[in-house]
C-alpha positions as CSV (number, residue, x, y, z in Angstrom):
1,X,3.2,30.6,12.4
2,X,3.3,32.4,15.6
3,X,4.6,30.9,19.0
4,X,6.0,32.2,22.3
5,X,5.0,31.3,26.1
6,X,6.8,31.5,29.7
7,X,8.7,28.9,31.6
8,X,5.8,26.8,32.6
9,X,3.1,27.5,29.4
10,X,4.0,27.6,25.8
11,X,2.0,27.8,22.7
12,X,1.7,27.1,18.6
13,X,-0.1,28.7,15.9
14,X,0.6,27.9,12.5
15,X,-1.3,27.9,9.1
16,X,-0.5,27.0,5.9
17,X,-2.9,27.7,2.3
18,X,-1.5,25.9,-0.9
19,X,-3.0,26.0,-4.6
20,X,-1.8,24.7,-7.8
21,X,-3.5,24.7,-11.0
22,X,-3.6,21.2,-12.9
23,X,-2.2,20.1,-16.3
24,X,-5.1,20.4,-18.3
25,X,-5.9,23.8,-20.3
26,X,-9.5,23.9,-20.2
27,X,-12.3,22.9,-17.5
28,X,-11.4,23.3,-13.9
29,X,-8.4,21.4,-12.9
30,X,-6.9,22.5,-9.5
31,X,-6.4,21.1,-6.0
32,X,-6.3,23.1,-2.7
33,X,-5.3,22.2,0.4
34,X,-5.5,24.4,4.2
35,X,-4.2,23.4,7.4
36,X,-4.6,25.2,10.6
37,X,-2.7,23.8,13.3
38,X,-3.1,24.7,17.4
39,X,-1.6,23.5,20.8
40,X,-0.8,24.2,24.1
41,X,1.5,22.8,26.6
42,X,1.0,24.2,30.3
43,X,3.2,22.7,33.8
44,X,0.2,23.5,36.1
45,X,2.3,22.7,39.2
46,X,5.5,20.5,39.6
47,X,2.9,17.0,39.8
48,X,0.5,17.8,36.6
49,X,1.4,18.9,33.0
50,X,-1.1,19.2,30.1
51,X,-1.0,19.7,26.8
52,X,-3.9,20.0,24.1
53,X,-2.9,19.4,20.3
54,X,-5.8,21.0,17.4
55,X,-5.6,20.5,14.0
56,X,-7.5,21.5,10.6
57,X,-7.3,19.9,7.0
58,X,-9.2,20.0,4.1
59,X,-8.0,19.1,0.7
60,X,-10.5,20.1,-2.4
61,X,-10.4,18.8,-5.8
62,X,-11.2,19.6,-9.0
63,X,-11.3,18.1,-12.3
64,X,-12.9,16.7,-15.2
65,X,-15.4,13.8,-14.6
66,X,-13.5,11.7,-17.3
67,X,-10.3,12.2,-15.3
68,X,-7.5,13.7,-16.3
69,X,-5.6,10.4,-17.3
70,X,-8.2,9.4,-20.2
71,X,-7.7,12.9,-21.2
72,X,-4.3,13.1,-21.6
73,X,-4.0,9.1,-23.0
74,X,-6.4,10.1,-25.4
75,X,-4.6,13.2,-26.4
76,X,-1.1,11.2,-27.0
77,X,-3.0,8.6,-28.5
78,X,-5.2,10.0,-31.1
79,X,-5.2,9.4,-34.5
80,X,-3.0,12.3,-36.8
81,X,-6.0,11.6,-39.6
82,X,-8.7,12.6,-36.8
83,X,-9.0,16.7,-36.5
84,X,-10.0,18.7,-33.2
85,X,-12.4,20.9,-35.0
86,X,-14.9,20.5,-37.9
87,X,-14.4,22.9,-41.0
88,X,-16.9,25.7,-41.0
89,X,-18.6,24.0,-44.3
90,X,-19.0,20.6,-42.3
91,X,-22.7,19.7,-42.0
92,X,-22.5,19.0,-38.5
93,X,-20.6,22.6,-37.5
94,X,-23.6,24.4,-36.1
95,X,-24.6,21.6,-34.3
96,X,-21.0,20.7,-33.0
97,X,-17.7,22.3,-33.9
98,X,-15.6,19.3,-32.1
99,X,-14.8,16.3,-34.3
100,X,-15.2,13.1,-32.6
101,X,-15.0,10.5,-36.2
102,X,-12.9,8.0,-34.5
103,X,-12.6,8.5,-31.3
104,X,-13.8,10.9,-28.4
105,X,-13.2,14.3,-28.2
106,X,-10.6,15.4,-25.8
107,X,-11.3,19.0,-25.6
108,X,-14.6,18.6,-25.9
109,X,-14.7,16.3,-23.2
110,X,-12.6,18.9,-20.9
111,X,-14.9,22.0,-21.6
112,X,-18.3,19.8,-21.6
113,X,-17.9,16.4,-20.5
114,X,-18.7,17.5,-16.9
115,X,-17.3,18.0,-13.5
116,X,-15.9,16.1,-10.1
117,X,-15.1,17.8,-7.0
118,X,-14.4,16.4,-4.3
119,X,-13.7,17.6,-0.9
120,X,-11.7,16.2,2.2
121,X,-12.0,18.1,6.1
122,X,-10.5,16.5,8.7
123,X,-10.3,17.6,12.5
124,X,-8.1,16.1,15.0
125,X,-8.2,16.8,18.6
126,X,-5.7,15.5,21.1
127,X,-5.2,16.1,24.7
128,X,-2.5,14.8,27.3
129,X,-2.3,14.8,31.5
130,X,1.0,14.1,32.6
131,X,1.5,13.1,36.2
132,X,5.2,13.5,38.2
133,X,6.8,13.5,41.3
134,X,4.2,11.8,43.0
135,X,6.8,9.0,43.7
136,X,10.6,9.5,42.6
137,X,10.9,8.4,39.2
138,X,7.3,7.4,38.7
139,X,5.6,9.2,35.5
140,X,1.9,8.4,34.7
141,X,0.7,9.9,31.0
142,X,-2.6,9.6,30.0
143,X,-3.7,10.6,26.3
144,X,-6.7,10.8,24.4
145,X,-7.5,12.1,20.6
146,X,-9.8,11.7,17.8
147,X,-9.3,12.3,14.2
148,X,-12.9,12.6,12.2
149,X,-13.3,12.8,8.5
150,X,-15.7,14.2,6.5
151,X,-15.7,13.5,2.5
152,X,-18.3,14.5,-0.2
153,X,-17.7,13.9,-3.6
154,X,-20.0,14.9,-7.3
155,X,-19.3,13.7,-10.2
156,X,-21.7,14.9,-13.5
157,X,-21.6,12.7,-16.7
158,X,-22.6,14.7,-19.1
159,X,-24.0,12.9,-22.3
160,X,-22.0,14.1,-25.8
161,X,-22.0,12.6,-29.7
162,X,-20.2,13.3,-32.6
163,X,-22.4,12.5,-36.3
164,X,-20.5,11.8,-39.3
165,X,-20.6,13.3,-42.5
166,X,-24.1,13.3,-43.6
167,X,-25.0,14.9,-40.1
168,X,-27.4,11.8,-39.4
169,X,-25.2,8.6,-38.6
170,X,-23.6,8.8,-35.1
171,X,-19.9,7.9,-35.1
172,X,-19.3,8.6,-31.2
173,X,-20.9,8.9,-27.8
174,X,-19.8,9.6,-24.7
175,X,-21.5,9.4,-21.5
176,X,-24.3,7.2,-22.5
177,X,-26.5,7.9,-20.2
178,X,-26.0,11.4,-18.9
179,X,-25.7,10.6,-15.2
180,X,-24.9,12.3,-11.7
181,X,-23.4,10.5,-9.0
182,X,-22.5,11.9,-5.3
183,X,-20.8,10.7,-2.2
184,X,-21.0,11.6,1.5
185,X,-19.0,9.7,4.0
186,X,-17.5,10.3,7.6
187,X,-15.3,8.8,9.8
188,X,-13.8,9.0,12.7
189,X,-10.6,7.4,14.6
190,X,-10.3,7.5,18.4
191,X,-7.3,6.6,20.6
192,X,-7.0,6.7,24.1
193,X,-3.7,5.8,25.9
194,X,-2.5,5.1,29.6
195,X,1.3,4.6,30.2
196,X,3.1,4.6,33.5
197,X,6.7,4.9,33.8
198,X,9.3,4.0,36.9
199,X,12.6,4.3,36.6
200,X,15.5,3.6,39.9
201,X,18.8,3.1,40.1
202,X,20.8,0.8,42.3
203,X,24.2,1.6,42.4
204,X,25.9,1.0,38.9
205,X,22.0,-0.9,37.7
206,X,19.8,1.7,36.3
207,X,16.1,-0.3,35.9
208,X,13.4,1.2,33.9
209,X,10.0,-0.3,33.6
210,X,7.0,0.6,31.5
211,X,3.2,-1.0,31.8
212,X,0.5,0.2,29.5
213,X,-2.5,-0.2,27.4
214,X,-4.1,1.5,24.4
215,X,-7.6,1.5,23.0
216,X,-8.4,1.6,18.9
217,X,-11.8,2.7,17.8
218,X,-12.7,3.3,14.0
219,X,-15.8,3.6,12.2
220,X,-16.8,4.4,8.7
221,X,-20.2,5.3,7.7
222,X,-20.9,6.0,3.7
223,X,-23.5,6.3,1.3
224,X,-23.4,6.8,-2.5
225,X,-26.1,7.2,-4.5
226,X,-25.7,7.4,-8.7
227,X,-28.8,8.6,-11.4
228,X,-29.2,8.1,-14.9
229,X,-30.9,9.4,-17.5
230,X,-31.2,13.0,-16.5
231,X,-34.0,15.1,-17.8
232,X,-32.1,17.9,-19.2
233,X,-28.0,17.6,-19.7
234,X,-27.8,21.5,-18.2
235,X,-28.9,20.6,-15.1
236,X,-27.9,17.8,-12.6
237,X,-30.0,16.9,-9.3
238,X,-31.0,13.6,-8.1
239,X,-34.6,15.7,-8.2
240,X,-34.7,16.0,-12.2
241,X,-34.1,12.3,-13.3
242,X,-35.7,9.5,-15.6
243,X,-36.8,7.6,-11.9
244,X,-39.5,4.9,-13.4
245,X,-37.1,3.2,-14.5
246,X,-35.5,1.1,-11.4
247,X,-32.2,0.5,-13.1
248,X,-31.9,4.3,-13.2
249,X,-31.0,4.4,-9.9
250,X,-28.0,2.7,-8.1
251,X,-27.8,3.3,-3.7
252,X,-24.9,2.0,-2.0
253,X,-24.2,2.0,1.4
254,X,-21.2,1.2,3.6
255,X,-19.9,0.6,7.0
256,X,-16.3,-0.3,8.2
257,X,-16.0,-0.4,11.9
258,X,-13.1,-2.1,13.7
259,X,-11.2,-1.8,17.2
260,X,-8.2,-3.1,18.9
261,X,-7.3,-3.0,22.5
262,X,-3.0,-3.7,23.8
263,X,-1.7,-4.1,26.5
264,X,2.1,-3.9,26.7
265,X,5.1,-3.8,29.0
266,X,9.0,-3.1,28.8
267,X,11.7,-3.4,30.8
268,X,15.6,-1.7,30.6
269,X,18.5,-2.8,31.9
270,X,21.7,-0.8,31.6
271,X,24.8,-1.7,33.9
272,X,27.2,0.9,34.0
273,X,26.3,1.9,30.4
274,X,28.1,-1.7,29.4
275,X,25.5,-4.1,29.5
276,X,22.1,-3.4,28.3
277,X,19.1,-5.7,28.4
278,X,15.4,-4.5,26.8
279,X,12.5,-7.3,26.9
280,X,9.0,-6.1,25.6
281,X,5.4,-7.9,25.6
282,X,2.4,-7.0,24.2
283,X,-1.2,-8.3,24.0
284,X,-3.3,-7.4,21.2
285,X,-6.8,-7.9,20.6
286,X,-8.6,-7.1,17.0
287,X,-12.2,-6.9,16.3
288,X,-11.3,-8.3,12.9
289,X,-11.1,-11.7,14.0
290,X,-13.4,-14.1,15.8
291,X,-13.6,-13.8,19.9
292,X,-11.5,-17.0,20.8
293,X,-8.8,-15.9,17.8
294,X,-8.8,-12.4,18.4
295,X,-5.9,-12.1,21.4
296,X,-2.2,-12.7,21.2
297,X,0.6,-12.3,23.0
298,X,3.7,-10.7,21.1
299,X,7.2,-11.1,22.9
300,X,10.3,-9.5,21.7
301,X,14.1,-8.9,23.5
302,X,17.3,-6.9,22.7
303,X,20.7,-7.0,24.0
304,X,23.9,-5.2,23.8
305,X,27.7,-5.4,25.4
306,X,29.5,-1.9,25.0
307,X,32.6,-3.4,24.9
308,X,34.9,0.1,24.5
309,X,33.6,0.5,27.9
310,X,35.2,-2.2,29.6
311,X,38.1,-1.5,32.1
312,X,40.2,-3.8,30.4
313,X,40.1,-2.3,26.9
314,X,42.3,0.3,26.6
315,X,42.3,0.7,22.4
316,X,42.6,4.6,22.5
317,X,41.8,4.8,18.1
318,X,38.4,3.1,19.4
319,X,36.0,5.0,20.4
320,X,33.0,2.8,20.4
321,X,32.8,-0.9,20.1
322,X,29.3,-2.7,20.4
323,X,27.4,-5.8,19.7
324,X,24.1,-5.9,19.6
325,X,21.2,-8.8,19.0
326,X,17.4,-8.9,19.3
327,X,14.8,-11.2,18.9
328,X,11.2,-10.1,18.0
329,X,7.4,-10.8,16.7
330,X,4.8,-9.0,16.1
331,X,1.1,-8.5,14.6
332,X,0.4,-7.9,11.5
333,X,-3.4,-6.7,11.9
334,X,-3.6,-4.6,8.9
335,X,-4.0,-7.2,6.1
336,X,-7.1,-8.2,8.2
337,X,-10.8,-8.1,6.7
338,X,-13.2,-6.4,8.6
339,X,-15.8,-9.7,9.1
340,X,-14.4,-12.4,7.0
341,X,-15.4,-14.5,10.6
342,X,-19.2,-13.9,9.8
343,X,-21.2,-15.2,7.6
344,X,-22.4,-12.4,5.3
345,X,-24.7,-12.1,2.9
346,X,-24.7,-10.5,-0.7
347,X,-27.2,-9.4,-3.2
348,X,-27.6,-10.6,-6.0
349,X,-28.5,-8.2,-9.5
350,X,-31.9,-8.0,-10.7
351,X,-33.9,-10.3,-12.4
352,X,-37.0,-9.7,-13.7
353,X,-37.5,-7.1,-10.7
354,X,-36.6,-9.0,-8.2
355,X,-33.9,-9.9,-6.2
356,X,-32.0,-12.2,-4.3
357,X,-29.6,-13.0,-1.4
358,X,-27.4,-15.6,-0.3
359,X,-23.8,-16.0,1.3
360,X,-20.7,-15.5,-1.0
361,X,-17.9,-17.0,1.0
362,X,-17.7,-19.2,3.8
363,X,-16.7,-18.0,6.9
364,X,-12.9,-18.1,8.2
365,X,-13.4,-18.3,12.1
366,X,-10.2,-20.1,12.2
367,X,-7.8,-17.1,11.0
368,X,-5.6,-15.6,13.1
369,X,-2.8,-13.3,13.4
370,X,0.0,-13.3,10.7
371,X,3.0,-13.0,13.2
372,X,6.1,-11.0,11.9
373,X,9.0,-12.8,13.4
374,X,12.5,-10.9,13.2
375,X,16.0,-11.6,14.3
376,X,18.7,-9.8,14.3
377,X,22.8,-9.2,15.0
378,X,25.0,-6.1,14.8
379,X,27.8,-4.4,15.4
380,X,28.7,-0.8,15.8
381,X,32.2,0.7,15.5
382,X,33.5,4.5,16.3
383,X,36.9,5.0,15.4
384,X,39.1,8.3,15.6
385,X,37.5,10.1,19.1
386,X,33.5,9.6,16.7
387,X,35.1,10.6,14.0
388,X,34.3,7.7,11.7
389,X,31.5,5.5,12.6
390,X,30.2,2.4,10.9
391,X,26.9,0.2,11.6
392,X,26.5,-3.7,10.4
393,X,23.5,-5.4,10.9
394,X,22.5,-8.7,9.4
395,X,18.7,-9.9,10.0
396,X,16.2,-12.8,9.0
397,X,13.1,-12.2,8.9
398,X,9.5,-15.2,8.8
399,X,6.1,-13.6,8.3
400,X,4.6,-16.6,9.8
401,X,0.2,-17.3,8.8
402,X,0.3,-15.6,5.9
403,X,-3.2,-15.4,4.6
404,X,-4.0,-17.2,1.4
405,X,-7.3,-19.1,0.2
406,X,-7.2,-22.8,0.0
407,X,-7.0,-24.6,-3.1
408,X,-10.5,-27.1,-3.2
409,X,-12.6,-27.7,-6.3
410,X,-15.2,-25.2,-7.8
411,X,-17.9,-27.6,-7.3
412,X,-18.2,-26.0,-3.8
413,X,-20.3,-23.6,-5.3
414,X,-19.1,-20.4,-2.9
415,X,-16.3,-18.2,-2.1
416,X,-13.2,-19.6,-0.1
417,X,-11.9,-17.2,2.6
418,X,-8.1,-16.4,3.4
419,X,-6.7,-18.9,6.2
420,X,-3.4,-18.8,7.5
421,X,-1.2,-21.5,5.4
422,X,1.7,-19.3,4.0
423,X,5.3,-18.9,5.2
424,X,7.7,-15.8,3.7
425,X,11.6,-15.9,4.5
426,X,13.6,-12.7,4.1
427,X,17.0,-12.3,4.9
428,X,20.0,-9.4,4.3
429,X,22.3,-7.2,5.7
430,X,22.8,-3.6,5.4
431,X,26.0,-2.0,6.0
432,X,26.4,2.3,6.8
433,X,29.8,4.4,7.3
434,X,29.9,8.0,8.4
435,X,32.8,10.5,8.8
436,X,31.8,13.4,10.6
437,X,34.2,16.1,11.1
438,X,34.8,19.9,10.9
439,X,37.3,22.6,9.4
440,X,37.1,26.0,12.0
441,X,33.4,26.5,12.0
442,X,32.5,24.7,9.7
443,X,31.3,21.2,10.2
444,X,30.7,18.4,7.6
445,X,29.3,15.2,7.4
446,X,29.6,11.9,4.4
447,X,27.9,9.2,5.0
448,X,27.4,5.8,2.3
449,X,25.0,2.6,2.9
450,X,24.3,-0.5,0.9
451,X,22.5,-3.2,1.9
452,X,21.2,-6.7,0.1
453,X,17.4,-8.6,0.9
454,X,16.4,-11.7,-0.4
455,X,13.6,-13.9,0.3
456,X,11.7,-17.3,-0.4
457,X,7.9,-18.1,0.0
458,X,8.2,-21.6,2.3
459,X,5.1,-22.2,2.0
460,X,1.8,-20.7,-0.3
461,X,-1.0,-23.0,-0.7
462,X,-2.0,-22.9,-4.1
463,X,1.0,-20.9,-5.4
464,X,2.1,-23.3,-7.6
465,X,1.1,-21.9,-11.1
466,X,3.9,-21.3,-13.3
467,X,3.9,-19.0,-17.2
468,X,6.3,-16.9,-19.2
469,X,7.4,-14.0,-17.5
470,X,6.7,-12.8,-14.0
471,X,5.0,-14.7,-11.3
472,X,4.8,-13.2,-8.4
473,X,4.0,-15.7,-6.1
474,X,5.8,-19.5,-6.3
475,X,5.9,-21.9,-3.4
476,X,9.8,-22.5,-2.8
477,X,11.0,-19.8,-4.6
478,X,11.3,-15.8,-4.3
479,X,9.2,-13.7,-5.1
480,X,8.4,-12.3,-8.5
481,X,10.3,-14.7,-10.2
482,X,11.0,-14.7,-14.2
483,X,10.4,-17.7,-16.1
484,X,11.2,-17.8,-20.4
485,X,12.5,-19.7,-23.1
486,X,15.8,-20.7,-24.0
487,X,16.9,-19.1,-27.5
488,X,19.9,-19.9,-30.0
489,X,19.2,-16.6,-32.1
490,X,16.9,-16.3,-35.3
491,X,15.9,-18.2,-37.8
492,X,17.2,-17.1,-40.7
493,X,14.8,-18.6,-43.4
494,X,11.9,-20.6,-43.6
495,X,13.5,-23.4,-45.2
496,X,15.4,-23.7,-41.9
497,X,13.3,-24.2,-39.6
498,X,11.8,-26.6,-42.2
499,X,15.0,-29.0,-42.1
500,X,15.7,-28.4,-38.2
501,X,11.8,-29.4,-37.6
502,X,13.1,-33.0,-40.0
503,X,16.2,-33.5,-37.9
504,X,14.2,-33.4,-34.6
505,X,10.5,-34.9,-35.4
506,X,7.8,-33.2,-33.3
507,X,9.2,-29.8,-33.0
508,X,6.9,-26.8,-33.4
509,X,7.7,-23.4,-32.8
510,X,5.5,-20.5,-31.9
511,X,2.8,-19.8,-34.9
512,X,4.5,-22.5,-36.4
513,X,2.7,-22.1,-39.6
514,X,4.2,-18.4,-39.8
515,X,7.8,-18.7,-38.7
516,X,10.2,-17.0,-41.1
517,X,13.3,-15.6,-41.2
518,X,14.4,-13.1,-38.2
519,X,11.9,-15.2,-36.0
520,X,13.5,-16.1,-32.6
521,X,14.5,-19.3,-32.5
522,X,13.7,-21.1,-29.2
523,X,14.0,-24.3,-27.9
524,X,13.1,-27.3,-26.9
525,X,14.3,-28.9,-23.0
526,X,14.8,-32.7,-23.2
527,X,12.2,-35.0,-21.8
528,X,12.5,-37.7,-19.9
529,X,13.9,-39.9,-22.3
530,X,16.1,-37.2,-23.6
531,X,14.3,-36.0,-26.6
532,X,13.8,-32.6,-27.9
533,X,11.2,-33.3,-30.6
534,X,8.1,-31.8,-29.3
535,X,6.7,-28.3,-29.4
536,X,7.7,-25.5,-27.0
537,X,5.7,-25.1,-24.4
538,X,4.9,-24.6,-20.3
539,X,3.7,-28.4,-20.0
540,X,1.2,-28.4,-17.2
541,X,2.2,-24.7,-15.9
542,X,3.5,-26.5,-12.4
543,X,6.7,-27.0,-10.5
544,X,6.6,-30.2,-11.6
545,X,6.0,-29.7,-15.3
546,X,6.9,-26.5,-16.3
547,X,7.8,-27.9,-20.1
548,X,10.7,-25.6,-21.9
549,X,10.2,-22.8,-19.2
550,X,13.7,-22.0,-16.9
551,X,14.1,-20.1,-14.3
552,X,15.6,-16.4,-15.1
553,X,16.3,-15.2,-11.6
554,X,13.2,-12.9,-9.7
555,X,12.7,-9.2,-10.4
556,X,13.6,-8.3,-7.1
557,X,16.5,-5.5,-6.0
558,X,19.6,-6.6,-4.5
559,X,22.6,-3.8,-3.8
560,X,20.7,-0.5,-3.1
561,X,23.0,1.8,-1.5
562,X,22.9,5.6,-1.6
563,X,25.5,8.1,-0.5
């Protein structure tokens, strides 16, 4: 990298190459990545600053078209009795030296199973005007960047068989059809910005405000294309294919456009560095959702009282005491379709050369935003002129319109969309102490944190299904909970579980008619009428009547702390 500049212009220049071989030994197996990074930063006069931001990316990959995780699976997993390599005398040997009896070839598959590359650029471009002293304490910033993407990707299949003894019974193929597929996409991501800034003071009040508004603009254009059947397995091109017949040929094609426009405010309040006051709106728009859904306004407000700087408190060991509290909500855009509000239509495969069309799902013109709501409480201490510091904060959290599809009966005959009828609590603390200090020069610093989260789906229409083991969604209980059976150890013979099934009519076990000794021996939860005798099971799978199943607790963490 290289940098330097004056007092009112400064500059960057920095690259970066990076290339590292893969883990398989033969075939190419290697990824490379470049970036190239620019910007300038000028102070034309004392009212105008600009700044422009460049930078370069491409990532290249290379590897076998079987991927390197078959590979390697199938290399851990193949069978001792199967050898790489026929012997010399094998029948097959000039025609193939791999083996492939029982299962594919690895290393033939590496050396000629055929290649995918695939190959990443992107360019961003950002520029910034900055605007000062035109008023005391008035600062106007205006941005504007784009980030555009540019992917191809080839993959060739290449067709390979393995005979068995007697050279003319095949045992294996791979790659059946030989086939070459390629993908071209580009995209591109713009942003433009406008913020302005005033900040005054009245005697002991220092006031900030902020008003804004940003603009979101994305758009994905792809096609793919895939043919079969090649005419020679040397030599791949979508010109040199079997094309008469039509299911030789796949084309897909795909678009994923979206934008989103804010506009957002925020105002400070600090009183003598004691009391301070931060209040925030926003209102977002998304493309994603139909035009009388799409806006929303998103409130939020935070507080603090400093109270180690009141006259009054005159606690010398404390060097900090605050309490702090905020309120918040906001969007969650991203779990968003792009135009699950339209009506689209599908295609349907081919019958008898022909095709058809129709719509798959019905429409959700109804969803809307699923609103992160978050609240919490805190408290910071300093002790020992900043010495030691510690941080407590305990939040709850409602992610309120969660998206789920509604439970109605498959006679419908299409697809249901995602509407907002879910409700997720979550609720912890988290608790962090630092000593900072220094011997001489030397200056150290310790610091340990721990915190606890749980949560609770209130409501999840549909979630309701209950099994052995972990179900990660459950109206009116955590997520990922664990469900199983009780135990009271093994059985330890046949005979048994023969007299226990005679004390308690209507018990069965698992693979009743195989249980032996060593066999876990589970049980039965009492009905109703307080009977035992009938055979383990989940009952109807529901909250209601979840059989012998209890609940084991969730599989979620609780105590993570790190030091």
């Amino acid at each position: 990298s290289v940098s330097g500049g004056s007092k009112n212009i400064n500059y960057l220049i920095s690259g970066n190459y990076f290339y590292k071989n893969g883990m398989l030994k033969y075939g190419k197996n290697d990824n490379t990545r470049v970036n190239l990074h620019a910007k300038v930063n000028a102070e034309l006069n004392k009212y105008i600053a600009v700044g422009v931001n460049l930078q370069y990316q491409s990532k290249k990959n290379n590897g076998p078209s079987a991927g390197a995780g078959a590979i390697l699976n199938n290399l851990y997993g193949s069978r001792a009795r199967q050898l790489l390599y026929n012997p010399t005398e094998d029948v097959n040997y000039d025609v193939n030296p791999y083996n492939g009896d029982l299962q594919f070839n690895p290393i033939q598959v590496m050396k000629e199973g055929g290649l995918s590359e695939t190959l990443y650029e992107s360019y961003v471009g950002k520029g910034d005007l900055t605007i000062k002293n035109l008023v005391k304490g008035l600062r106007i910033n205006l941005n504007a960047s784009r980030r555009a993407g540019y992917y191809t990707g080839r993959t060739e299949r290449h067709y390979l068989v393995w005979y068995g003894m007697t050279g003319d019974n095949v045992r294996q193929t791979y790659n059946n059809p030989n086939q070459l597929y390629r993908v071209k996409n580009n995209d591109f991501h713009d942003l433009f910005e406008a913020t302005a800034n005033y900040e005054f003071d009245v005697k002991r009040h220092n006031i900030k405000l902020l008003a804004g508004a940003s603009y979101e603009n994305y758009r994905k254009d792809e096609f793919s294309a895939t043919a079969k059947n090649m005419n020679s397995n040397d030599f791949y091109s979508f010109n040199y294919y079997d094309a008469s017949e039509a299911t030789n040929t796949i084309l897909g094609d795909n678009i994923a456009p979206w934008s989103m426009m804010s506009y957002f405010g925020r105002l400070n309040y600090n009183y003598a560095d004691r009391y301070l006051l931060e209040a925030n709106i926003r209102y977002d728009g998304s493309s994603r959702l139909a035009p009388e859904k799409r806006w929303k306004a998103f409130p939020s407000v935070s507080a603090a009282w400093r109270i180690s700087q009141e006259e009054w408190f005159k606690v010398d060991w404390v060097s900090n005491l605050k309490l702090r509290a905020s309120w918040g909500q906001l969007g969650n855009g991203a779990i968003l379709g792009l135009y699950d509000y339209i009506p689209t239509i599908a295609q349907s495969t081919v019958y008898m050369g022909e095709k058809s069309y129709y719509q798959s799902q019905l429409a959700s013109k109804d969803k809307t935003w699923e609103t992160i709501e978050t609240t919490n409480v805190g408290v910071d201490l300093g002790l020992l002129n900043g010495r030691l510091n510690a941080s407590f904060d305990y939040y709850w959290k409602y992610n309120n319109d969660m998206l789920s599809k509604l439970q109605l009966p498959h006679t419908i005959g299409i697809g249901i969309p995602n509407v907002n009828v879910g409700k997720l609590k979550t609720w912890g603390w988290e608790l962090e102490i630092k000593w900072n200090d220094h011997i001489g020069d030397f200056s150290y610093q310790v610091a340990f944190n721990i915190s606890d989260a749980q949560n609770k789906l209130l409501e999840y229409d549909g979630a309701d299904v209950i099994s052995a083991g972990t179900v990660g969604l459950l109206e009116g209980y955590a997520m990922n909970t664990i469900w199983g059976y009780k135990t009271d150890g093994y059985w330890s013979s046949l005979d048994e579980y023969k007299q226990y099934k005679e004390a308690h009519p209507g018990y069965k076990s698992f693979s009743d008619g195989k249980v032996g000794a060593g066999d876990v021996r589970y049980l039965t939860l009492p009905d109703k009428d307080g009977n035992i005798g009938h055979q383990v099971g989940a009952g109807d799978g529901t909250k209601e009547n979840h059989g012998d199943l209890v609940y084991l607790g969730d599989a979620n963490g609780r105590y993570l702390y790190g030091l």
